[in-house]
C-alpha positions in Angstrom: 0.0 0.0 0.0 1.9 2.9 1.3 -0.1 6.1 -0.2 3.1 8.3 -0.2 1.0 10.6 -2.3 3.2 14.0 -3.2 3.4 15.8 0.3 1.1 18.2 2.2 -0.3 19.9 -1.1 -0.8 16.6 -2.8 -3.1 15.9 0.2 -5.0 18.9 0.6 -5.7 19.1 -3.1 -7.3 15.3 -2.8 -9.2 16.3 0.1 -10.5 19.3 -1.9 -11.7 17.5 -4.9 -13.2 14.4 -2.3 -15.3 17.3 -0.4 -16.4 19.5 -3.8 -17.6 16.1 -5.2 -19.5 14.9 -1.8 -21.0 17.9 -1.3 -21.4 19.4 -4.8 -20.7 23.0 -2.8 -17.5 25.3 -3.8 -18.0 27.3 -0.7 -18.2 24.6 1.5 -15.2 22.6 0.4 -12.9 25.3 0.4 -14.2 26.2 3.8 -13.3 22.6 5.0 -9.6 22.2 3.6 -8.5 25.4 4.6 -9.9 24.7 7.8 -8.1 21.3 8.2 -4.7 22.8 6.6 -5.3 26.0 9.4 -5.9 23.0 12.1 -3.0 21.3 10.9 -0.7 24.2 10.9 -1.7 25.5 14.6 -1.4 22.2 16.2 1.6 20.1 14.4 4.6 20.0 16.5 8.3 20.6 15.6 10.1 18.1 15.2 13.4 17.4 17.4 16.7 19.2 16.8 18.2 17.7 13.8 21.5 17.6 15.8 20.0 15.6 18.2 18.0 13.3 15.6 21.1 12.3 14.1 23.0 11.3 17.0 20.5 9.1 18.3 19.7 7.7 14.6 23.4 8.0 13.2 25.9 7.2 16.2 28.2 6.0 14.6 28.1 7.7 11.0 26.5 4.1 9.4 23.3 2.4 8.8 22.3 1.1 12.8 21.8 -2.3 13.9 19.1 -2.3 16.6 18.5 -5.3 18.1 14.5 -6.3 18.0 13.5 -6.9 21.7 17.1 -7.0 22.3 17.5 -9.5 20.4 14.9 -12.2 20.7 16.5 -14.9 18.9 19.8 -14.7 20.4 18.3 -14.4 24.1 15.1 -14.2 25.9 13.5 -11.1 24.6 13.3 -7.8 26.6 15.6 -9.6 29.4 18.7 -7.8 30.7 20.3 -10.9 29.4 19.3 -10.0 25.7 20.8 -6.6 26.2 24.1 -7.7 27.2 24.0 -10.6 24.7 23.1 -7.5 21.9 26.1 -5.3 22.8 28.4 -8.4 23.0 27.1 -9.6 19.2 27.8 -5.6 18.1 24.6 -4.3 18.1 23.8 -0.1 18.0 21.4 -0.2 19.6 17.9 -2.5 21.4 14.3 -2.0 20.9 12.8 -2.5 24.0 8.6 -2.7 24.9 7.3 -0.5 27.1 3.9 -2.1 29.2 2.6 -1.5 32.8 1.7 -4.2 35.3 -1.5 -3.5 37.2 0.2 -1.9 39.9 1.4 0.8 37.6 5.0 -0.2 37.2 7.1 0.2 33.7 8.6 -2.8 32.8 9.7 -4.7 29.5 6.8 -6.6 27.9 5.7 -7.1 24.5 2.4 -8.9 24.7 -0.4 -8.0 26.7 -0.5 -11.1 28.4 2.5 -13.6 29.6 2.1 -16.7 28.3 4.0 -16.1 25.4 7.2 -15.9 27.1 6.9 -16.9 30.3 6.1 -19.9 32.6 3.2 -17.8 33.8 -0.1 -17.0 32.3 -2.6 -14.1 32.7 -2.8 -10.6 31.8 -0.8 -7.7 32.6 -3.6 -5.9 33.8 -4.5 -8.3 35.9 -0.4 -9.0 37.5 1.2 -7.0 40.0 5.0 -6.4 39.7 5.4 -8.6 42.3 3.4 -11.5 41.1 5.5 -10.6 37.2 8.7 -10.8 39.0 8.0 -14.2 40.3 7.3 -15.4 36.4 10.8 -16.8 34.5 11.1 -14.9 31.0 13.2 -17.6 29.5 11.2 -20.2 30.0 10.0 -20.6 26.4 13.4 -19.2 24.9 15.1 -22.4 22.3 18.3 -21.2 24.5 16.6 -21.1 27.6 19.1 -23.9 29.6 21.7 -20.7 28.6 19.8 -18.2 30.0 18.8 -19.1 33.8 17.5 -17.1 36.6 16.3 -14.3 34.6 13.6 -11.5 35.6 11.2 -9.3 33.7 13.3 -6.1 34.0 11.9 -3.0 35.1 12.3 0.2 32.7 14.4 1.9 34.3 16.7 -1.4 34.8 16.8 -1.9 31.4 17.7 1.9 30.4 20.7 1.6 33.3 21.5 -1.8 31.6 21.9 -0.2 27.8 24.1 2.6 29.1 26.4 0.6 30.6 26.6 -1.0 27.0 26.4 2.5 25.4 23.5 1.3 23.1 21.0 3.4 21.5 17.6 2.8 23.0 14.2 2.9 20.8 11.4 2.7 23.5 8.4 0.4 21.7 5.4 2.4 23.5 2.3 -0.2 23.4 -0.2 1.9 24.6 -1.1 3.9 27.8 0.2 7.4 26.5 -0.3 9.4 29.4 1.2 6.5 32.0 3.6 5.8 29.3 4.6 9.4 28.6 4.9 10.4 32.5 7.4 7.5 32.8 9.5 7.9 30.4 9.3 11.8 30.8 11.1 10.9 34.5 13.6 8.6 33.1 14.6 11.6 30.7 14.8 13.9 34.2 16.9 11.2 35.6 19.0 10.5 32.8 19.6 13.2 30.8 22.2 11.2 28.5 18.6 9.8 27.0 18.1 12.8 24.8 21.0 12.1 22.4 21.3 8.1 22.8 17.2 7.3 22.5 14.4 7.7 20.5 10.3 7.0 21.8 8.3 5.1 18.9 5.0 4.0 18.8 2.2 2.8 16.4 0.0 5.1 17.9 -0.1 9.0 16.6 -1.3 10.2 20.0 1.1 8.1 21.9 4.0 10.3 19.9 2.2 13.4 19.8 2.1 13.5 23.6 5.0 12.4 24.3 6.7 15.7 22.0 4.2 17.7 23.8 5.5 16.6 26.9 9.2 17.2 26.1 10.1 19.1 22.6 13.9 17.6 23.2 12.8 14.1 22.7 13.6 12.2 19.5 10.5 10.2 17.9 8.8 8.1 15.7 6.3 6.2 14.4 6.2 3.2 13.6 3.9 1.6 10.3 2.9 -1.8 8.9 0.4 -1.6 5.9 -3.0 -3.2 6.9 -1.6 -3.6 10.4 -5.8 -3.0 11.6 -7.0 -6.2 9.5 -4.1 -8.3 9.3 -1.8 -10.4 11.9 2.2 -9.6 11.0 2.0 -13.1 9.3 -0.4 -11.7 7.0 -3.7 -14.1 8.7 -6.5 -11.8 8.6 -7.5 -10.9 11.8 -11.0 -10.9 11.7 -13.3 -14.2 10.3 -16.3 -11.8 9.7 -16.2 -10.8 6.1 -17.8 -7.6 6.9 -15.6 -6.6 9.8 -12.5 -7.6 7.9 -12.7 -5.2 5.0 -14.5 -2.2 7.1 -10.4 -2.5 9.2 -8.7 -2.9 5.7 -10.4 0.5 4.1 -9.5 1.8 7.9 -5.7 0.7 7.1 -6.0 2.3 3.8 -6.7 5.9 5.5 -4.4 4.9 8.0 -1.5 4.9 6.1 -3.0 7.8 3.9 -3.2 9.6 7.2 0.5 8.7 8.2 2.0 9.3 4.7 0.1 12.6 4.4 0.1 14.5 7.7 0.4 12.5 10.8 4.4 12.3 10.3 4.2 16.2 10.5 1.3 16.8 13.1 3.7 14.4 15.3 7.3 15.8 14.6 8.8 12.5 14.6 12.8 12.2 13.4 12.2 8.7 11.7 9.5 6.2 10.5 9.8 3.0 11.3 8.0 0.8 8.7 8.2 -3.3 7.9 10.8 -3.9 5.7 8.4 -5.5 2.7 7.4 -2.2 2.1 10.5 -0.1 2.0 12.7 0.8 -1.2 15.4 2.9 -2.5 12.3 5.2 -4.2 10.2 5.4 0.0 14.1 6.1 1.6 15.1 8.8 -0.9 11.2 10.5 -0.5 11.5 10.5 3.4 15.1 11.4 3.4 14.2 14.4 1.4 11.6 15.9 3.8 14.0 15.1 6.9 12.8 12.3 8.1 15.1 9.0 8.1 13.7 5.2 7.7 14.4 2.5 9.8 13.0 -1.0 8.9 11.7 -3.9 10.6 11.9 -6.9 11.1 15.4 -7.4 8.6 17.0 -10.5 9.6 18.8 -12.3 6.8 22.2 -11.7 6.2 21.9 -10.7 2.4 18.8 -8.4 3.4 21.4 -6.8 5.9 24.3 -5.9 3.5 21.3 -4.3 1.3 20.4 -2.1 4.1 23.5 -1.2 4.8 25.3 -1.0 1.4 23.0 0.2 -1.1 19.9 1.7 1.0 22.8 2.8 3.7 19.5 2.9 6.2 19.0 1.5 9.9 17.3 -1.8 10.3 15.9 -3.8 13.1 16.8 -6.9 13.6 16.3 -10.0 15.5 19.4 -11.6 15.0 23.0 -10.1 14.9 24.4 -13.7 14.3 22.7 -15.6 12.1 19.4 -15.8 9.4 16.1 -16.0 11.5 12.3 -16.3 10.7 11.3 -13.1 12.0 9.4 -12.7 15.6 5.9 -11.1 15.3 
């Protein structure tokens, strides 16, 4: 999919010609896209410095190699064990998931529930930190005999953790903006390092817009899978009712409209992070050119790697820094 469209004007033209032809009314259409392009230009937020974007997005001068999960072939995902197992096998940087247990603390989750991962089951919701801590995160892991006595890690462990490494950190916010956004907004107060060695990304506009709200020094993004509403990252639809299934693909096609057209610019994000299928030369060049730099997901053969970084010369995210991988969803 991908409607990259041709920018800002591109967009407002198509909404002008949708509304004159809907409501057969000059007047009225003009009325409404200048209205939306006055709303757009009062409430879009700047993005961070570009100083700043490129030291948390360019370290080290070269494409990045972020570590998905920390890594979540090579060690138990979101574990302090993955972390240290990333730095050792020369990663840039860890993606790490931000989720809350029901007692309202940050810690390193991906799923809303725990029986993915662990030997526990339930939701998060539902688990205090305590109850979490108790829960073993290896325990399906293929090198979990490797990997013993290992804890869900708080957030703040896990940032402490990476800086001893000196890894870039991309935060994976799940949900929970305002929880997520006053958590992270203290780690930043704590740790002021953060603003030039980590960016906050999230699938969710309003999870990105308040977080820039919150702190204008903060490096974002977000993050994009084409028909991500009515399809599983396998590609299984997600819904069995016919009906429900295409009403969430035609929302995924002004989803991605939405993202392509003004979203990126109403959020100030630094970088779009979009599965890899659906990036090329032609999308890096386009984004590059506006400011913004792409990172894709989830790149994990060796020949898709020396792509990335040879001939697209763009960051990737990986779940493997060692070997070829089937990629974790």
């Amino acid at each position: 999919m991908l409607c990259r469209g041709e920018g800002l004007l591109g967009s407002l033209t198509a909404l002008l010609v949708a509304a004159l032809a809907l409501s057969r009314s000059p007047a009225l259409s003009v009325l409404l896209t200048a209205g939306l392009y006055l709303a757009l230009h009062l409430f879009s937020l700047e993005p961070a410095a570009p100083q700043s974007a490129q030291r948390v997005l360019r370290p080290r001068r070269t494409a990045a190699r972020i570590a998905h999960r920390g890594g979540a072939h090579d060690a138990p995902e979101n574990t302090l064990a993955a972390i240290r197992q990333a730095a050792e096998n020369g990663a840039t940087g860890v993606e790490l998931d931000l989720e809350f247990t029901a007692d309202g603390v940050p810690i390193l989750m991906h799923d809303e529930t725990v029986e993915r991962t662990t030997d526990g089951s339930g939701r998060l919701r539902d688990l205090t930190f305590e109850e979490i801590r108790r829960l073993n995160p290896s325990a399906k892991h293929r090198l979990r005999s490797k990997f013993q006595g290992e804890k869900v890690p708080t957030l703040r462990e896990a940032v402490v953790e990476s800086m001893q490494h000196n890894l870039i950190i991309y935060f994976d916010v799940k949900g929970h903006a305002n929880q997520a956004v006053d958590a992270l907004k203290q780690l930043y107060l704590e740790f002021p390092s953060l603003y030039n060695s980590s960016i906050v990304c999230s699938f969710m506009p309003d999870v990105v817009y308040k977080m820039r709200q919150a702190d204008r020094n903060v490096v974002t993004a977000l993050t994009h899978r084409p028909w991500q509403l009515s399809h599983f990252g396998d590609g299984t639809p997600r819904f069995s009712s016919s009906w429900k299934h295409h009403l969430y693909m035609i929302l995924d096609v002004i989803l991605d409209w939405s993202l392509h057209s003004f979203l990126w610019r109403l959020c100030g994000v630094s970088a779009l992070l979009v599965q890899k299928n659906f990036v090329s030369q032609d999308y890096v060049r386009h984004w590059s050119s506006k400011g913004i730099q792409v990172v894709a997901w989830t790149v994990n053969t060796f020949a898709e790697k020396s792509y990335y970084e040879s001939v697209l010369e763009s960051n990737y995210i990986t779940d493997s820094l060692v070997e070829d991988c089937d990629p974790h969803y």
